[in-house]
C-alpha positions, 0 to 999 in steps of 0.5 A: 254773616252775609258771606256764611249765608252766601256759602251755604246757599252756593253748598246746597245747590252744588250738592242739589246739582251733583246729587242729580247728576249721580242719580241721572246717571244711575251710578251705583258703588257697592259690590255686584254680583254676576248678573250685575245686582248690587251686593251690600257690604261695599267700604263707604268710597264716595259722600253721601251728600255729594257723591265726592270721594270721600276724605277720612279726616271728615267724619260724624258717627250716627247710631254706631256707624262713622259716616265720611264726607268730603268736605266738612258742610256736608255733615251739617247736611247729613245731620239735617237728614240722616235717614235720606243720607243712610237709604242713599248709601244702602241703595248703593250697597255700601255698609258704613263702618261700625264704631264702638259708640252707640250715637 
C-alpha cells in the first residue's frame, strides 16, 4: 500500500513538473494556419495529462470521444478531471477521435 501511494505521489508531481514545462513554453499541437493561429482538427499526438507522446494501447472513452494516454496513471488523473483535460486538448487544436458509444 505504501509503495502504490509513493508511486502516485511521484506520478502526480511528474505531471505537475511537465504540465508546467509545456505551459512555459507555449507549445501548441494543432494545425496552424498562415498567420500562425491554431486551426482545431489536429489527431490527438501528445497526452493530455503529460503532454508524452501518446501509446494507442492506453486509452478511455469519455462522452463518445477515445482519449489516448501515455502511460495508464494517466487516465485515473484525467478521470478525476476530465473537462480540464478536454479544454487542454481544444487549446491546442486537437479534436479527439469519435467512438460509436455515447459514455
Amino acid at each position: 500500500m505504501k509503495r502504490v501511494i509513493i508511486s502516485m505521489i511521484l506520478a502526480l508531481a511528474l505531471a505537475f513538473a511537465s504540465a508546467g514545462a509545456v505551459m512555459a513554453a507555449g507549445a501548441t499541437q494543432g494545425l496552424q494556419d498562415k498567420s500562425g493561429t491554431v486551426q482545431p482538427g489536429a489527431p490527438q499526438t501528445v497526452c493530455p495529462v503529460l503532454g508524452n507522446k501518446i501509446n494507442k494501447n492506453i486509452y478511455t472513452d469519455y462522452q463518445g470521444q477515445r482519449i489516448y494516454f501515455c502511460c495508464p496513471g494517466c487516465i485515473d488523473v484525467f478521470k478525476k478531471n476530465p473537462e480540464a483535460c478536454l479544454k487542454k486538448m481544444e487549446e491546442q487544436g486537437v479534436t479527439p477521435e469519435k467512438t460509436s458509444g455515447g459514455k
